[in-house]
C-alpha positions in Angstrom: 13.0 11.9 4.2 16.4 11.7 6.3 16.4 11.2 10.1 19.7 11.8 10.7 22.4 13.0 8.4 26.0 13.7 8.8 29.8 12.9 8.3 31.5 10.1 9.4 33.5 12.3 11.6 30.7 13.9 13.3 28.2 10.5 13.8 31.7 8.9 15.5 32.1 11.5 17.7 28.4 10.9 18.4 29.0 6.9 18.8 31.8 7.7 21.2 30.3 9.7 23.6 27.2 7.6 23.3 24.6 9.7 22.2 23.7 8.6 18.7 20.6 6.7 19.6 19.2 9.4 21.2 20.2 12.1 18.3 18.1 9.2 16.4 15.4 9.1 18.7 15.2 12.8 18.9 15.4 13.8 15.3 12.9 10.5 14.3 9.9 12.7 16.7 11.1 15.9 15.1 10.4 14.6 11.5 7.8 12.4 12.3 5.7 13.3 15.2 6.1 10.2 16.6 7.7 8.3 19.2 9.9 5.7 17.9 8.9 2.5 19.4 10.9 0.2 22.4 12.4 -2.4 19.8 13.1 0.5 17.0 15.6 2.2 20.1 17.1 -0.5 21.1 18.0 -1.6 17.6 19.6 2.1 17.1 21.6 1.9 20.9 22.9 -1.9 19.4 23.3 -1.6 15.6 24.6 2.1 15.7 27.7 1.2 18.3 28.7 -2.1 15.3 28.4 0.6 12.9 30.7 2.9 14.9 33.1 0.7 14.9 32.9 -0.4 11.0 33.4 3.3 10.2 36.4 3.5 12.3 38.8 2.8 9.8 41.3 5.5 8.7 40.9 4.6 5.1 36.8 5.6 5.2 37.3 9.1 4.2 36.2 11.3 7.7 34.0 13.6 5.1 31.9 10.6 4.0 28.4 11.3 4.5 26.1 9.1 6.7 22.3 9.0 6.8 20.1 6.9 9.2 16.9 6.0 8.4 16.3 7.1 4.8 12.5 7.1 4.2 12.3 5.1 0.5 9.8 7.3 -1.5 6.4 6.0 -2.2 6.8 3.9 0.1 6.6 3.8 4.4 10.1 2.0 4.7 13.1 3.0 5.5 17.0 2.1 4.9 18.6 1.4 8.3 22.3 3.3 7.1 23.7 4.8 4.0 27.4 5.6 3.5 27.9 8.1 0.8 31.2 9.0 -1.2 32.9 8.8 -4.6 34.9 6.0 -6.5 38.4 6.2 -7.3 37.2 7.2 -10.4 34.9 10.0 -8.8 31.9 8.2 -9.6 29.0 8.8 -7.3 28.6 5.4 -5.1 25.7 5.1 -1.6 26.5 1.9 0.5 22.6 1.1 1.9 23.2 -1.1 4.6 20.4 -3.4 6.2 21.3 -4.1 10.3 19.9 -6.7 11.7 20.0 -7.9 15.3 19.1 -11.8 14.3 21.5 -14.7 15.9 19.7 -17.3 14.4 17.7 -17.8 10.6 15.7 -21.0 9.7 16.4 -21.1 6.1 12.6 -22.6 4.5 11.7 -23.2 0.6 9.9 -20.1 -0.3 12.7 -17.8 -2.4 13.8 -14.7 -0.4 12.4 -16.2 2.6 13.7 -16.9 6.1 12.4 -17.8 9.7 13.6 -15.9 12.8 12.5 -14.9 16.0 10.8 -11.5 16.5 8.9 -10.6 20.0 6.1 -12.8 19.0 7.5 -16.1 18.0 8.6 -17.5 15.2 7.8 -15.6 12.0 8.9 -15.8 7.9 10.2 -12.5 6.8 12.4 -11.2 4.1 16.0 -12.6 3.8 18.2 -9.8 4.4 20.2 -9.8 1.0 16.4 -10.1 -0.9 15.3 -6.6 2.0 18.6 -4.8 1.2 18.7 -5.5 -3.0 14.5 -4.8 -2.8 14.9 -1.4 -1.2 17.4 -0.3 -3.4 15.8 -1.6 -6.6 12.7 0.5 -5.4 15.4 3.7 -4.6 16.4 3.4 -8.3 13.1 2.8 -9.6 11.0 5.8 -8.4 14.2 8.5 -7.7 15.2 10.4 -10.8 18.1 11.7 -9.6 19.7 8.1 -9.1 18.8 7.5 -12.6 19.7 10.6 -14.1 23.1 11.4 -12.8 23.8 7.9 -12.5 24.1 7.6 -8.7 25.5 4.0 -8.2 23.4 2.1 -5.2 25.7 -1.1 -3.7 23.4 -2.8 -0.9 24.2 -5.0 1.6 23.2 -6.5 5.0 25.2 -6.8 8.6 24.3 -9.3 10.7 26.2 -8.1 13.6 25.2 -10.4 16.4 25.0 -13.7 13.6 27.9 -16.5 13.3 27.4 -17.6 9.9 26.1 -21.5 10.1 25.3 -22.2 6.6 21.6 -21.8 6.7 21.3 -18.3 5.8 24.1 -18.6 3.4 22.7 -21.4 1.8 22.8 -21.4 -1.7 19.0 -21.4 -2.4 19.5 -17.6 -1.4 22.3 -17.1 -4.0 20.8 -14.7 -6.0 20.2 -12.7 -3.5 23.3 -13.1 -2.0 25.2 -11.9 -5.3 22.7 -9.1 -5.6 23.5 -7.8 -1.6 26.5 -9.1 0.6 26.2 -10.3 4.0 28.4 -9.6 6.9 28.8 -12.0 10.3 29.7 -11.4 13.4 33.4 -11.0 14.3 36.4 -9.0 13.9 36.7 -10.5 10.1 33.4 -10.1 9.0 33.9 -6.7 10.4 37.2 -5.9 8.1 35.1 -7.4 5.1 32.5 -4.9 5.6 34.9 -2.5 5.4 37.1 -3.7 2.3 33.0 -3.9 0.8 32.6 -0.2 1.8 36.1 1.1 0.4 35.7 0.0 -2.8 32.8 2.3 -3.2 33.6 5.3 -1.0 37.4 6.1 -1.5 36.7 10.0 -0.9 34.2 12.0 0.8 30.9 13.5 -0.2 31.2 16.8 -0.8 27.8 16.7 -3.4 25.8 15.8 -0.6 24.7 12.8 -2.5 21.6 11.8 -0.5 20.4 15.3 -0.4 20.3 15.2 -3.7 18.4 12.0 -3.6 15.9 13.1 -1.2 15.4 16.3 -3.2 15.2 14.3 -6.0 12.2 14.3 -8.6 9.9 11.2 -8.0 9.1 9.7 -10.8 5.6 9.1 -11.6 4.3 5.9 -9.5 3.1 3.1 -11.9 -0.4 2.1 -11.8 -1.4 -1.5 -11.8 -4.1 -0.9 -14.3 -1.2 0.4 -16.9 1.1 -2.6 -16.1 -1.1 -5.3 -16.0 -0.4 -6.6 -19.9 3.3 -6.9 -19.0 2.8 -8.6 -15.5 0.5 -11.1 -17.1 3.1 -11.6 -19.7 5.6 -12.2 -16.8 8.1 -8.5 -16.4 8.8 -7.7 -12.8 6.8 -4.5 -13.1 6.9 -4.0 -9.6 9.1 -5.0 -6.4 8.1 -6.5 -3.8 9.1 -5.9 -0.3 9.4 -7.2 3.3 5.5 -8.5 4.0 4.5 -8.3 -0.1 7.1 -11.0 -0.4 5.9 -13.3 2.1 1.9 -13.1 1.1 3.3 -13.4 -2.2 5.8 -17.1 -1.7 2.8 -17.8 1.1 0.3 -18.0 -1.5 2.4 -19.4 -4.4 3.7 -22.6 -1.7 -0.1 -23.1 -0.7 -1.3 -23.2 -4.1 1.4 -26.0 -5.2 0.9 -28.0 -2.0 -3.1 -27.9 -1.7 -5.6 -30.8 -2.4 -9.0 -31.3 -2.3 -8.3 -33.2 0.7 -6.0 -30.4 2.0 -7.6 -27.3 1.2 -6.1 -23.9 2.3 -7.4 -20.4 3.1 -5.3 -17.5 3.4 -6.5 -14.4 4.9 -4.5 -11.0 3.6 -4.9 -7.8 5.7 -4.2 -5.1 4.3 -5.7 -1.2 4.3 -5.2 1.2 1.3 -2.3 1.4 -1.0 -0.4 -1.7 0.8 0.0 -3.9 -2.5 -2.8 -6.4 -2.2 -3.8 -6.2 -5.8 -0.2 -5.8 -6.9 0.7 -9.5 -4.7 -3.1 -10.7 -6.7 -2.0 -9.9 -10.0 1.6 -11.2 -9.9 0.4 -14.3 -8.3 -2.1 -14.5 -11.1 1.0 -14.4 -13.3 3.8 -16.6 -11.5 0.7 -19.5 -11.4 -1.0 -19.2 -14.3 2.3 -19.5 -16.3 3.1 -22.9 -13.5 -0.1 -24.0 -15.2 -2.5 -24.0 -12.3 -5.8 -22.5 -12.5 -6.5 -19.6 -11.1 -8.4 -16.1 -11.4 -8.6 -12.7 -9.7 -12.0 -12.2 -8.3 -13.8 -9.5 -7.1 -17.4 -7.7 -6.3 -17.0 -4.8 -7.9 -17.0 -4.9 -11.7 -15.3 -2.0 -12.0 -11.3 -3.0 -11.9 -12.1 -6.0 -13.6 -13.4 -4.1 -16.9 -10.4 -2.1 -16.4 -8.0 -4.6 -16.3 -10.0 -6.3 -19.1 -9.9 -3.1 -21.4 -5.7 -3.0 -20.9 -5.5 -6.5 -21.9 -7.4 -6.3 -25.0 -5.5 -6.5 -28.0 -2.4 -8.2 -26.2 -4.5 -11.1 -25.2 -6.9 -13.3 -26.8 -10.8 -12.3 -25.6 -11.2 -16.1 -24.4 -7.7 -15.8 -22.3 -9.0 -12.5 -21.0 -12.2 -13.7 -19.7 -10.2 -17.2 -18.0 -8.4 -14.7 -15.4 -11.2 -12.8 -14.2 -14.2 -13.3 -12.4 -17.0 -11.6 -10.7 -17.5 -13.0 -6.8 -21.5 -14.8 -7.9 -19.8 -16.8 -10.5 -19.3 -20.0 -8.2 -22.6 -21.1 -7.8 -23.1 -23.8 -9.9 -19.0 -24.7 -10.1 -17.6 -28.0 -9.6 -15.7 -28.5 -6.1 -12.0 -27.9 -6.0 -11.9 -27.8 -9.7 -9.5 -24.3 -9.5 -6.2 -24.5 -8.1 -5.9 -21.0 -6.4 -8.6 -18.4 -6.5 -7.4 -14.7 -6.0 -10.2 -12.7 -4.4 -9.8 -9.0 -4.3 -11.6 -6.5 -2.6 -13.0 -9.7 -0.5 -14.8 -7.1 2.2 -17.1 -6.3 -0.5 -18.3 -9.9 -0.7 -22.0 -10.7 -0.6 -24.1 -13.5 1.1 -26.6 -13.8 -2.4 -25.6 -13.7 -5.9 -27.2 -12.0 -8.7 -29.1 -8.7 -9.5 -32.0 -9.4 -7.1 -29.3 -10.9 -4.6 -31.4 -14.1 -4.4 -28.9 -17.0 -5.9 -26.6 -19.3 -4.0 -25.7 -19.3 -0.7 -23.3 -17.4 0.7 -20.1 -16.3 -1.9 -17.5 -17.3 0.6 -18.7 -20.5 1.1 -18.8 -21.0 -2.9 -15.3 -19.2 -3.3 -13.9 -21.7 -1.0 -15.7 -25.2 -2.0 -14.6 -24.1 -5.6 -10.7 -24.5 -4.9 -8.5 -26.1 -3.2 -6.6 -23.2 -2.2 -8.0 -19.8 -1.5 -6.9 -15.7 -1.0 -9.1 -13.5 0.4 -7.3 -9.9 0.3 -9.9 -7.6 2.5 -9.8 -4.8 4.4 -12.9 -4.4 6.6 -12.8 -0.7 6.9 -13.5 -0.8 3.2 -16.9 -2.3 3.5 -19.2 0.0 1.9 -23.3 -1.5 1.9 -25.4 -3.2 3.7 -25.0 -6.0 1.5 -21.2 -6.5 2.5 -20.3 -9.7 4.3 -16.7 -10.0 3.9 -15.1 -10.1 7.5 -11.8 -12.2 8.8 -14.3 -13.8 10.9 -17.0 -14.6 8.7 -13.9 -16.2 6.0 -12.7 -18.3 8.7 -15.9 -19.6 9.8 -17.1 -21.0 6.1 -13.2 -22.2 5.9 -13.7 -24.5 8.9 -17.0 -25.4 7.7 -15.2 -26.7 4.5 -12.5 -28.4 6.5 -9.9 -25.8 5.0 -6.4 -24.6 7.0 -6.5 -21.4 8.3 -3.7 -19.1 7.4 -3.8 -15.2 8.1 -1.2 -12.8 7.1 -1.1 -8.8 7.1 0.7 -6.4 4.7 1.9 -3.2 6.2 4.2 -1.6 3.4 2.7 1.6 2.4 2.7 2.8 -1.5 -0.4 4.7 -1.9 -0.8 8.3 -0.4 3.0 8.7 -1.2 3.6 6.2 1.2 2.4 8.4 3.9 1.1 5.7 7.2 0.3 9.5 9.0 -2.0 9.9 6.4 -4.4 7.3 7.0 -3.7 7.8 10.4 -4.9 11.3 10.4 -7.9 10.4 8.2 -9.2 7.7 10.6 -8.7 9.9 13.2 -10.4 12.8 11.4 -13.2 10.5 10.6 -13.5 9.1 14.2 -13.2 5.4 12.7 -10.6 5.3 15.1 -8.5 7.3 17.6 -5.2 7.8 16.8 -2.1 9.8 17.7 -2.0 11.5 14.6 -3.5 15.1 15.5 -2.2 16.6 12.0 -0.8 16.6 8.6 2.7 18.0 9.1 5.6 16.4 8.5 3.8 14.1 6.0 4.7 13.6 2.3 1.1 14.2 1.2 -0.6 16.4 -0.5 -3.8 17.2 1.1 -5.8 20.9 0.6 -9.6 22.0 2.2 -11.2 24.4 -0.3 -14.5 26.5 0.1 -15.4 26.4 -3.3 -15.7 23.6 -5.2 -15.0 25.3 -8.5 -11.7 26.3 -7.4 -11.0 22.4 -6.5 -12.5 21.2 -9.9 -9.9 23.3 -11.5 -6.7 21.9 -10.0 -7.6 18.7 -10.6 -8.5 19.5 -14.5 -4.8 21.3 -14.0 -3.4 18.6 -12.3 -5.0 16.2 -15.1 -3.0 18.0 -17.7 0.0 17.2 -16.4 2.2 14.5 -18.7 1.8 10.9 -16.9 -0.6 12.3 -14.3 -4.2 11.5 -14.0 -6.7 13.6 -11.5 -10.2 12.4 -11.0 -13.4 14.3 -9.2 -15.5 11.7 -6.7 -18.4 12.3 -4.7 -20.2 10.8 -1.6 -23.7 10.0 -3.3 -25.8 12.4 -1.9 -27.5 13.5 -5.4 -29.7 11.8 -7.9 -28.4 10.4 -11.0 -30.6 12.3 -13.1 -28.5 12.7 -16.0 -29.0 8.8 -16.7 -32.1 9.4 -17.9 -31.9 13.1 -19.2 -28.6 14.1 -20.5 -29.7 17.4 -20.5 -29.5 17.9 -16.9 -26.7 18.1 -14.7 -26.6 15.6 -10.9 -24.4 18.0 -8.6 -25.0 21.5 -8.4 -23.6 24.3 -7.0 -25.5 27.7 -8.6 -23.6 30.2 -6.3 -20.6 28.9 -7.4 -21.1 28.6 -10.8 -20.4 24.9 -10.1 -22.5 22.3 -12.6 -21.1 18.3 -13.2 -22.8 15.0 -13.9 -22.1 12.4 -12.2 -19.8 9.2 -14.4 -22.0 8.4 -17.8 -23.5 5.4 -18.0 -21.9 4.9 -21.2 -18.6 4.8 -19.8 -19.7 2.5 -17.1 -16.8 1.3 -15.5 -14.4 2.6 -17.5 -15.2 6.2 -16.1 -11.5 6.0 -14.1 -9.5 6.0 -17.5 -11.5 7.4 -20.3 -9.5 10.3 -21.2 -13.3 13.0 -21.4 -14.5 11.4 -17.9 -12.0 13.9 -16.5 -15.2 16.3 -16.8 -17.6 14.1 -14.3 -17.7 12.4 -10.8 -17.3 9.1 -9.8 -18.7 7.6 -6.9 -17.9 4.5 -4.4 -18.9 2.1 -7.3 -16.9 3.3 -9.9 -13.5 3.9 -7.8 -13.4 1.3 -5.1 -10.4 -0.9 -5.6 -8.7 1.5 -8.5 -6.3 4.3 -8.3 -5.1 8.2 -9.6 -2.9 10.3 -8.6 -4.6 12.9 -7.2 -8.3 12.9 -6.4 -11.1 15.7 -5.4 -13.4 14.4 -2.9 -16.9 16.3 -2.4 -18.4 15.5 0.7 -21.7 15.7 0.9 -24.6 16.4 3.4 -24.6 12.7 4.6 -21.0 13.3 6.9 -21.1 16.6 9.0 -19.2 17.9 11.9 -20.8 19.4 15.1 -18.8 20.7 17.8 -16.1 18.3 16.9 -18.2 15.2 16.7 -18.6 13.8 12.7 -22.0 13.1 12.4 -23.4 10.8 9.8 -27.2 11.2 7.9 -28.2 8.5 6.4 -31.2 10.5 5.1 -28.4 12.6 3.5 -28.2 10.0 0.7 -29.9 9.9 -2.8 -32.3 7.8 -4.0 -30.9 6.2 -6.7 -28.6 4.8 -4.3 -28.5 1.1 -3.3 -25.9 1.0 -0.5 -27.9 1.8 2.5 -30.5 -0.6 1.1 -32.3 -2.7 4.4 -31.3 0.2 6.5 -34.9 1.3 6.7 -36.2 -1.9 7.4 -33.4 -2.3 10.0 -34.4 1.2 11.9 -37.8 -0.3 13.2 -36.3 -3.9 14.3 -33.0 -2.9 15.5 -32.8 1.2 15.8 -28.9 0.8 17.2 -28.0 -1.3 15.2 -29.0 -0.4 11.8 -27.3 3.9 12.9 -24.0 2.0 13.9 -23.8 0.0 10.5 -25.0 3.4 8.4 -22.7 4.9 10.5 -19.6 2.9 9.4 -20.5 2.3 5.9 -20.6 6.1 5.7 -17.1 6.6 7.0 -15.4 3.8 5.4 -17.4 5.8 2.4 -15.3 8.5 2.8 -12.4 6.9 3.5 -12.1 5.0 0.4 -12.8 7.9 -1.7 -10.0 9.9 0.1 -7.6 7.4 -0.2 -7.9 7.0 -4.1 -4.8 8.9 -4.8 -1.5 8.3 -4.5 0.0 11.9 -4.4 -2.9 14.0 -2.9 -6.4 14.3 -2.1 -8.4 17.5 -2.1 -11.7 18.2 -0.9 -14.9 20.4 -0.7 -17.4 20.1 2.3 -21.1 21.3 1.3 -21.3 21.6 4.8 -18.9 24.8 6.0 -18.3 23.7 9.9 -17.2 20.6 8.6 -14.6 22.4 6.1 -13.6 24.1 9.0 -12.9 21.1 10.9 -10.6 19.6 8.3 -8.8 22.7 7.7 -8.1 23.2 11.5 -6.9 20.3 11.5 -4.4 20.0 8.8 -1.6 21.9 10.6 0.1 21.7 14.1 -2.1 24.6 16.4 0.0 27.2 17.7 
């Protein structure tokens, strides 16, 4: 997606009569819906008059193109200025240029890392050479038409209001440095940008190069599951960005520098699709190969047998079962004997271990007297049972109970939901987890469709499944017995009017349901999707989330049987009526929420309820 676009000759004219940041500002609500926040103007009214004068230079051909604020696909960032044009050799070249208003950089030991001073303090963020060759590297990576007709990408960063002192020069950034330029302050740094931008962009852009970009084919998103042999292995199979990057040389610095007379927990916020098990699984890699012990832990079995089916064959079965764990296996373990444990999924921790949930203590507690550094990667609107314990504030309690530091962090980046922050917006809004100002799907990259018959949306997604490097998978709220586990015979989910008949995941496949090629014909649920991926998903909701005059309603009585996450909520209703509807409540939500966010290019769903259908689909598009 482009804000702005246009050629150097018009976005001067714009500069000089001093309306460019409010063309921004304008376009930015048209495409987005939004209102571009205090800090994000004033950046355009400062960074936007430097730029002006950059581009004033006779030898910048006027029929260049320029774009502002290029949304990266996939993903919810987006490159500050582009400068499009050909080569002398009429090559295709874009300049991505990352602005920054900084005037001062701590440089720290953490590579790509730097300390400045945003409205809040002090705070380590992505060195501006590592932002500007990252969002390019991601650009190239998921954009076909860079690839393809070999669009060349030169980034670089201006640091307009910065006199270069050394420390954000300094060579422990070299790499970076090579990779993307930096410009200073000052009427020389200024002519260097320029000489950077002429070798690149001699004559104009009469292609429309980043139209053709944004137009561009996306190429299909990688999956962590697929990549995991090669990470493990040590490839850079994916990039990360901006707050990735910190959690990531964070976590890598604590788990070099902790002891078990300095033990560390850091806390990783982060809701769908921002890269916590992508930061998990390359630290895994970058400390396993330092020679530190460490595993990925989680709750629910089901990513772990995944990742443990794609490693098989590339890794021995003994090195397989050293990197992962399941959350109850600390009971009995020796204090600080790991170096860094990697929990995943940590909102669906438990207090009590084992099938009857009557081992141990408390898993946190365990987690963290087992190592002398900890991650906990949660996202509390993911909690999901009764049973689920994992909270910021209940980690940070059994950390100072331990004597452990304290660190908390938060990752942002969207790459789920193609990229799409409106998207989760809208769906907590929809779901009355929380209000927002998202009101509707438009002007979001996401593919989202309401259907009224549930055959219709069980045959996209076997379409969509057919597709080469796609993979579509039907979930369901668990609102119907799993009577197929014991008669095979018999179908779970049922829909006779619409000719509609599907079990739910077999127990044979177990947690492998998400990537067994035949599972394409039955449903998942909560347990067998949580923490895993596809690219597009069909969601039926069931009776146990309705809609009544607006309001979403959850039933709690709504729910099967055979299912165990609303266990104690009985007992609950006669000792604490209010607070056993508000904990259904959200575990039904968050429920839905997870299932809807399961893929990464659309979600589609069927409500057996029809007012709630409605609700959904009225609120898909702007009302007129």
């Amino acid at each position: 997606m482009i804000i702005y676009q246009a050629s150097k000759e018009q976005f001067l004219d714009d500069v000089l009569s001093n309306s460019i940041h409010d063309k921004v500002q304008e376009l930015y609500y048209g495409q987005t819906g939004k209102n571009a926040a205090d800090s994000e103007i004033r950046a355009w009214r400062e960074s936007l008059r430097f730029m002006g004068a950059v581009m004033n230079d006779d030898e910048i051909p006027s029929d260049a193109g320029i774009c502002i604020e290029y949304m990266l696909p996939q993903s919810s960032k987006r490159i500050d200025f582009v400068i499009s044009g050909k080569d002398e050799e009429s090559k295709d070249f874009a300049v991505l240029i990352e602005l920054k208003q900084w005037d001062k950089v701590e440089p720290t030991n953490k590579d790509g890392i730097v300390i400045t001073r945003f409205q809040y303090g002090r705070t380590e963020t992505a060195h501006p050479s590592y932002q500007a060759w990252s969002y390019a590297a991601l650009l190239e990576g998921f954009n076909e038409t860079v690839y393809e007709e070999d669009i060349k990408l030169k980034p670089c960063a201006y640091m307009h209001n910065y006199i270069d002192d050394g420390e954000i020069t300094d060579t422990f950034y070299q790499e970076y440095l090579e990779k993307a330029p930096m410009f200073f302050k000052g009427d020389d740094e200024k002519v260097k940008l320029q000489k950077f931008i002429k070798q690149f962009v001699k004559y104009g852009d009469k292609s429309k190069i980043m139209f053709r970009i944004d137009a561009g084919k996306i190429r299909p998103s990688k999956k962590i599951a697929d990549s995991l042999a090669k990470m493990l292995k040590g490839n850079q199979e994916f990039i990360m960005i901006d707050d990735q990057k910190v959690v990531y040389e964070t976590a890598l610095a604590l788990a070099q520098r902790s002891s078990k007379n300095n033990k560390s927990v850091l806390i990783v916020e982060g809701g769908p699709g921002t890269g916590k098990t992508v930061v998990a699984i390359n630290l895994l890699s970058a400390l396993t190969s330092k020679g530190l012990l460490t595993q990925y832990v989680s709750k629910n079995a089901a990513p772990r047998t995944v990742y443990e089916s794609k490693l098989t064959g590339m890794f021995k079965k003994s090195e397989i079962s050293n990197f992962f764990s399941g959350s109850g296996s600390f009971i009995n373990v020796e204090n600080n004997i790991f170096d860094m444990l990697l929990v995943d999924e940590a909102h669906r921790l438990n207090a009590k271990s084992g099938i009857f949930k009557n081992l141990g203590e408390n898993q946190i507690k365990e987690i963290i007297q087992a190592s002398r550094s900890s991650v906990f990667f949660l996202d509390e609107d993911q909690r999901v049972t009764f049973d689920d314990i994992g909270s910021k504030q209940e980690i940070k309690k059994w950390a100072m109970s331990e004597g452990a530091e304290v660190y908390e962090l938060k990752l942002e980046s969207q790459f789920r939901c193609n990229g799409s922050d409106g998207y989760l917006a809208w769906l907590d809004n929809m779901l009355q987890i929380r209000e927002t100002a998202n009101f509707n799907l438009e002007d979001t990259n996401y593919d989202f469709k309401v259907f009224d018959n549930p055959a219709e949306l069980r045959d996209l997604i076997f379409e969509k499944d057919k597709l080469e490097n796609v993979q579509s998978r039907m979930v369901a709220g668990y609102c119907w017995d799993w009577v197929s586990k014991k008669d095979s015979t018999s179908a779970d989910i049922e829909f006779p009017e619409y000719y509609f008949k599907m079990k739910w995941n077999l127990q044979s496949d177990g947690n492998l349901w998400i990537i067994n090629d035949e599972s394409i014909s039955e449903i998942g649920c909560i347990h067998t999707s949580q923490g895993l991926e596809v690219d597009y998903v069909g969601v039926i909701i069931g009776p146990d989330l309705i809609v009544r005059d607006g309001k979403v309603i959850t039933v709690p009585e709504a729910r099967a049987r055979t299912d165990k996450s609303l266990n104690g909520y009985k007992k609950m209703l006669k000792e604490n009526e209010k607070e056993a509807t508000r904990r259904a409540d959200l575990i039904i939500k968050n429920t839905y929420r997870t299932l809807m966010t399961r893929g990464m290019k659309g979600c589609y769903i069927y409500c057996t309820d029809q007012e709630t259908g409605e609700y959904f689909k009225n609120k898909i598009a702007k009302e007129l």
